[in-house]
N, C-alpha and C positions, 0 to 999 in steps of 0.2 A: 504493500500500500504506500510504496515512497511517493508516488505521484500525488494523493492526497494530500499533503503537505509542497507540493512543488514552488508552488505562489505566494506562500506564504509570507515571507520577507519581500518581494513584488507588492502584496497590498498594503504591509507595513509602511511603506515608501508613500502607496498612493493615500491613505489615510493622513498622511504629513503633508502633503501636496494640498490633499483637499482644506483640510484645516486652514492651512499658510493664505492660501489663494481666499476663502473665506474670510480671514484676516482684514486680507488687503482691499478685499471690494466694501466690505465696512467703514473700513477705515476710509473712505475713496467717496462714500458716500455722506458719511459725515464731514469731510471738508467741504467738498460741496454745499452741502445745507451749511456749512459756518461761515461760508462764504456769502452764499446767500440770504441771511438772515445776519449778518454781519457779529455773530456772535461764536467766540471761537471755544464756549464752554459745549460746544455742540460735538466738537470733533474729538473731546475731551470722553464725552459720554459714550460717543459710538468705539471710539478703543476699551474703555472700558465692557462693553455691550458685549463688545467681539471678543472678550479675552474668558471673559465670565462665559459667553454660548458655547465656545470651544471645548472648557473645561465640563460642563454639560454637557454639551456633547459625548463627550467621551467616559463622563463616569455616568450618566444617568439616563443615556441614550434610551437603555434598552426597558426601562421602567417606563418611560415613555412613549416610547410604540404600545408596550403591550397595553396599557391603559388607552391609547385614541386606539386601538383594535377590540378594547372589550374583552381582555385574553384573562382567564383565570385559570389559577394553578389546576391539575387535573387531579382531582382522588385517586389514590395508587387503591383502591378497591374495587371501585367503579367502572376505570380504566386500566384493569393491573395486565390486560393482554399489550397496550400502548406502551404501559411502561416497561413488558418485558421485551418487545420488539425495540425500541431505544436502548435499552441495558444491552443488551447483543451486539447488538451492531456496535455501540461507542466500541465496547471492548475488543471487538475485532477491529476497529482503526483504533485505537490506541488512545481514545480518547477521554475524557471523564465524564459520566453519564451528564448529560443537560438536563435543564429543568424543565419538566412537560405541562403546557400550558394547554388549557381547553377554549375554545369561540365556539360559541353559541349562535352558528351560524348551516342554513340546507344545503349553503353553497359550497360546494366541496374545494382546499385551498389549504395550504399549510407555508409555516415561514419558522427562519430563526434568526436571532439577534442574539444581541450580546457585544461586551469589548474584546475576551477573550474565551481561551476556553474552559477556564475555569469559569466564567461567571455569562456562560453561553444558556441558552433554552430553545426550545423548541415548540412549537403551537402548532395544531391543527383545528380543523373545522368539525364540527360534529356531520355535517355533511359529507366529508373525506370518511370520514369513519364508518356511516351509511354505506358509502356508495360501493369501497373497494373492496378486495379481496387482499387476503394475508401476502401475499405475493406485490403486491402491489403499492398496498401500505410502505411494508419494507423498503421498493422501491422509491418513494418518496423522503422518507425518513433518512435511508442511503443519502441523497442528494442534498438533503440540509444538512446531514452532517458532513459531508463532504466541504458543504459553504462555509461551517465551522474549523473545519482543521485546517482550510488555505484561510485564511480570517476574512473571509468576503464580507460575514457579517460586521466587522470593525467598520469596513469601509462603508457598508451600505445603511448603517443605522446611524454615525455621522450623517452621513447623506439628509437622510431622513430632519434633522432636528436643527441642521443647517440654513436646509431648505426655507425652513418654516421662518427663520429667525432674520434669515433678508427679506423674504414677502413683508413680515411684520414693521422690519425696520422702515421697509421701502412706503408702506402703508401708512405710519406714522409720520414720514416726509412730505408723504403727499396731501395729508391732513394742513400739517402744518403750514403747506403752501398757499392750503386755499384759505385760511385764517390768521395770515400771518400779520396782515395790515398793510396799508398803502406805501410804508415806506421802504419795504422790502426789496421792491426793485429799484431801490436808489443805491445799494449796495453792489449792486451785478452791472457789468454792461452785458450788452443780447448775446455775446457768444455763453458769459457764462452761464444767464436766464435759460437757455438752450438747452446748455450741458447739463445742470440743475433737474427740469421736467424729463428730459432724456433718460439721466441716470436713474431716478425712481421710477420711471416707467421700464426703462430695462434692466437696472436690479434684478427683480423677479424672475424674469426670462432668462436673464445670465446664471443666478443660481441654479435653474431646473437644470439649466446645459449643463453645468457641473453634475448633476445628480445621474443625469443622463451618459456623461460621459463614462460612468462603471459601465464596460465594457457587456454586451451581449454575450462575447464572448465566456463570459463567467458559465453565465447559464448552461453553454454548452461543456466545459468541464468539468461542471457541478455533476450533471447526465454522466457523466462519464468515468467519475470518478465513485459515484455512487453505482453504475453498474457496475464497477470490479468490484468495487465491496460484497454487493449481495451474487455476482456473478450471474446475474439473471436480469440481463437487461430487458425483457421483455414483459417483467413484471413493470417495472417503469416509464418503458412506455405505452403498454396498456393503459397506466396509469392516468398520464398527462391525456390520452385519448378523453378520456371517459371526462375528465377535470375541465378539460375545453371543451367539453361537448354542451357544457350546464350553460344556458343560459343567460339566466339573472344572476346580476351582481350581488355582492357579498351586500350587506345589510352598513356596513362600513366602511365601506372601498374607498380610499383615499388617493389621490395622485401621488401624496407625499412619501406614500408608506407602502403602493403598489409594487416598487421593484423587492422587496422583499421576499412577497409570494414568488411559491414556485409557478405559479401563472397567474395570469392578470385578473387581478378581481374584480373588472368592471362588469366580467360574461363576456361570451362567446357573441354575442351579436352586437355590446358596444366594441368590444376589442375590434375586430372584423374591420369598424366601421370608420371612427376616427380615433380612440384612444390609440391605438396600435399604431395610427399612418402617420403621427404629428410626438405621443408622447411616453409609447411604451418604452420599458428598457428591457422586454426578452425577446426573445427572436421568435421567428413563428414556430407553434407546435407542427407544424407538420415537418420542420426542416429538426427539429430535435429527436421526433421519433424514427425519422429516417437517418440521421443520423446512430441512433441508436440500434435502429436493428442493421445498420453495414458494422458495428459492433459483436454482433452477435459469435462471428465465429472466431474474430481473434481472442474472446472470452472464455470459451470454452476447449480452446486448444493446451 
């Protein structure tokens, strides 16, 4: 299972990247408005914003996903076939069992988060639980743990709480533009006035592009790393078959917290439509399970 672990220092790298880059477009946006509002305790706040969402980010990430998803711990009684399908698998990749969370949700969808692996988890959908078969479960539960041992989730639940923290900043500039008073623009000439509504209006679009740019590719070596685990890649792609097939969106389906899921929680008919053409970040199910079954035989040799 060395390939499991291959990327791991790769997302170490991009987790500092994202963070840095986050940094700076805060920081970029509070001068701006201190410029604009000629008050330079503004640019003061937004470093301080940035330094505090960062450190959030990263110890308290994963507390917060699982609360905007509704995710509660799972009874190890209720669910003790879930937690003995996770106890298995961690042990066969080497890893420390995560903590099993349950969503109260028909729409079948599973995710994992966390900073590390020691203080990783795992959630599913009560509708995944519904839907699949023992074969198949596995195969899903493979593939977040797989997101676990290369640390995708470090990178991807930053993402997550980043995201949210320029929208918000961005949102609070834009407020304060339209209430700021008439003297406002005596501080700016028009290029800066420009650069100003530009930046808060593309703040948020630059974040997602960050959020966006975790690689597709993930997703594909997640599948892949999770069929050599369970050796039975066609439990997994059965899996994703059946998961894309549903529908309606998860009861909570977020933009901010959709790359997480092993597939899109908007459903199969918004995915289809526009989430997928303009804002998904996994690649189409049909090119994962074919990817997975040209897997099949170098697995079993």
């Amino acid at each position: 299972m060395a390939s499991l672990y291959t990327h791991e220092s790769q997302n170490i790298r991009k987790t500092w990247f994202l963070m840095g880059t986050f940094l700076i477009v805060v920081i970029l946006i509070g001068w701006v408005a201190s410029q604009y509002f000629g008050n330079s305790s503004i640019l003061y706040i937004a470093v301080a914003f940035s330094l505090i969402s960062n450190i959030g980010a990263f110890w308290f990430s994963d507390k917060i996903a699982v609360a905007s998803m509704g995710a509660t711990p799972a009874d190890e009684t209720q669910y003790r076939e879930l937690h003995r399908i996770v106890e298995n698998l961690s042990i066969t990749a080497g890893l420390p069992k995560p903590r099993v969370y349950i969503i109260e949700d028909p729409a079948p969808n599973a995710f994992a988060t966390g900073r590390d692996k020691k203080h990783a988890l795992i959630g599913v959908t009560t509708g995944l639980l519904n839907m699949l078969d023992r074969n198949e479960l596995e195969g899903v539960i493979a593939h977040e743990l797989s997101h676990i041992g290369n640390r995708d989730i470090l990178v991807m639940t930053v993402a997550v709480v980043l995201v949210g923290f320029v929208s918000v900043l961005a949102d609070i500039a834009l407020r304060m533009s339209m209430f700021g008073g008439d003297n406002r623009d005596k501080n700016l000439g028009p290029l800066m006035l420009v650069a100003f509504v530009a930046g808060i209006i593309l703040a948020p679009i630059a974040a997602q592009l960050i959020q966006l740019a975790i690689s597709r590719k993930r997703e594909f070596l997640a599948d892949a790393d999770g069929a050599l685990l369970t050796r039975y890649p066609d439990g997994l792609a059965s899996a994703l078959g059946k998961i894309a097939s549903y529908a309606d969106p998860m009861h909570r389906a977020s933009a901010t917290t959709a790359h997480l899921f092993i597939s899109n929680p908007f459903g199969a008919q918004q995915a289809g439509k526009f989430f997928a053409k303009l804002f998904s970040s996994h690649p189409p199910v049909e090119e994962r399970i074919s990817a997975l079954t040209g897997m099949k035989a170098g697995v079993r040799a």
